[in-house]
Structure formats: C-alpha cells, structure tokens
N, C-alpha and C positions, 0 to 999 in steps of 0.2 A: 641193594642187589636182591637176587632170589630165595626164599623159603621154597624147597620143596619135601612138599611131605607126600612119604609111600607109603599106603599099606600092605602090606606081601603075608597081612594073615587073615584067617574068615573065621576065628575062633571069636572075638570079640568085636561088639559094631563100634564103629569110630564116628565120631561127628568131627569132619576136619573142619569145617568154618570155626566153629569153637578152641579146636585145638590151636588153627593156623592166629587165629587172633590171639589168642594168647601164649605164643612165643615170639608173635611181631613186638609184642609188648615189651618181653623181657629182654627183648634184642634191642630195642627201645631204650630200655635203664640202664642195660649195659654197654649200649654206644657201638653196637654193632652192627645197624641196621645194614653200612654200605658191602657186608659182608656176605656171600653164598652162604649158607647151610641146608643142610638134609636131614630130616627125620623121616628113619625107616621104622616101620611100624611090625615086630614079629611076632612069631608063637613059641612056646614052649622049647620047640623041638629047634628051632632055627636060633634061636636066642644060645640055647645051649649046643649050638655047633659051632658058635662063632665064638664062646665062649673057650668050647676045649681048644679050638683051632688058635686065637691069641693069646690068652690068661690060662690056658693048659688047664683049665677048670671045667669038668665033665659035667655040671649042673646048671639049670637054666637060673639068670638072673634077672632083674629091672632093666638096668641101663647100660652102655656100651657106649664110649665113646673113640673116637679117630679121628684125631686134630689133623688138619691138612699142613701146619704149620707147628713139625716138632720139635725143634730147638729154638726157643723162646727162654728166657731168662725169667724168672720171678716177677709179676707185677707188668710184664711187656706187651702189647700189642701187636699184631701181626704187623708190619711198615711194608706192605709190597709193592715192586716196582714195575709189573706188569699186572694188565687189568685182570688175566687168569689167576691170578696169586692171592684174588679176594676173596678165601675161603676158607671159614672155619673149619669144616672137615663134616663128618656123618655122625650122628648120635642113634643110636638104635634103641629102642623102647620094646620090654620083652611086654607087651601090651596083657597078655595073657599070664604073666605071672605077678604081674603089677593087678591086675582084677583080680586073683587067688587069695591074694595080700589084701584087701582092702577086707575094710568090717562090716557086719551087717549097718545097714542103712545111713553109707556112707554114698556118696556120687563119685563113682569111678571115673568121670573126668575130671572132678574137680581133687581128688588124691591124686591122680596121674600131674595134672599140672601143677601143683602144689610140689610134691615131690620135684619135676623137673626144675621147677625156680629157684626152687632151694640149694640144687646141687648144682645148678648151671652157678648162681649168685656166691655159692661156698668155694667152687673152681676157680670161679676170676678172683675173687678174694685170695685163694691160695697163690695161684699165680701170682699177685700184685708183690705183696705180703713175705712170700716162703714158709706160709703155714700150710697145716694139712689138718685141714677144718673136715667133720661127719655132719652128715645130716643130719637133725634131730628125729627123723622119721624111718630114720637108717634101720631098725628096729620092724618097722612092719610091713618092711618091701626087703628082707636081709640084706648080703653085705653089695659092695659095688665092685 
C-alpha cells in the first residue's frame, strides 16, 4: 500500500528519495509493507502544538505517533476487514528538533532514520512482547 510523506516545514531540507527508501525498508522487516502510513515532516513550533494539544506537553519533541488502529492487544497485527482499514496511522517527525539534537559532524538523515528504526523496531517489539523498551538514542533527541 502507500508511503506518504509530507513535509509541512522549510526550516530543515529533506531528501525524501532517501528518506522514502529507507522506511519502505523498515516496513519491509517489519511486514508491513501491505499497510498505508504517513510521515509528516514538522518544525518546532508545529511539533510542539500537537504536542500540548495530545500529550498536554507544551515543549517540542522528535517523534509523535497516531496509530490508525488503537486497540490492538500486545504483540497483534492490525486483521482488517475492509480494504480502508489498512493503515497504520501518521507518525510525525519534529524534523527540526531532531537536527538541533544531532552532534557536530554527524548526517542528520542518517540520525533521523536511525532514530526512526530503532523506535518504530522497539514499538512492535513492545506491542508483540508487553514490554516497554527506550531507545538507546533516547538521550540525544529527549524523551518520546
């Protein structure tokens, strides 16, 4: 199914071929390919409004996520029974505080998706599992 990725910020340039490849990937390992998903790309300011507006948290952060399918059991896969129902939901990328976070002479796409694989990979592991696994990187992008 669809990858769509948005960028909705002009603070930081995006190379989406690079990006879109390397979440077909990890949608790849984790057997999600036949699924919708959305990556929205934001700034600061946008990141921490969706922040205070869902997580009541007034500061911008890395990642946000909105599962299209919220009651799922530990370890479950979505089972949907109409063809709209094939969607993992939106993740939103604070893309500009995710480049604030990174260190000198580091590749700010390659910490963005590094980051992303790791917490998308730690999530289905939690799901599967019922653990509640942190990024090892949790630290130089703060909390989720």
């Amino acid at each position: 199914m669809s990858l769509v990725i948005r960028n909705l910020q002009r603070v930081i340039p995006i190379r989406r071929a690079p990006l879109r490849s390397k979440i077909e990937t990890v949608r790849r390992i984790l057997g999600v390919q036949e699924f919708d998903l959305g990556i929205i790309c934001v700034d600061n300011k946008n990141i921490q409004h969706i922040n205070r507006i869902y997580r009541d948290r007034n500061v911008p952060t890395d990642v946000l996520s909105f599962p299209f399918h919220e009651n799922l059991k530990a370890g479950e896969f979505p089972q949907p029974d109409f063809p709209d129902d094939y969607n993992l939901g939106d993740i939103f990328l604070g893309v500009e505080y995710i480049f604030q976070q990174c260190k000198e002479n580091e590749d700010y796409n390659d910490i963005l998706m590094m980051f992303q694989k790791e917490k998308a990979v730690l999530d289905e592991l939690g799901r599967r599992t019922g653990t509640r696994l942190q990024p090892l990187t949790r630290g130089l992008f703060g909390s989720c």
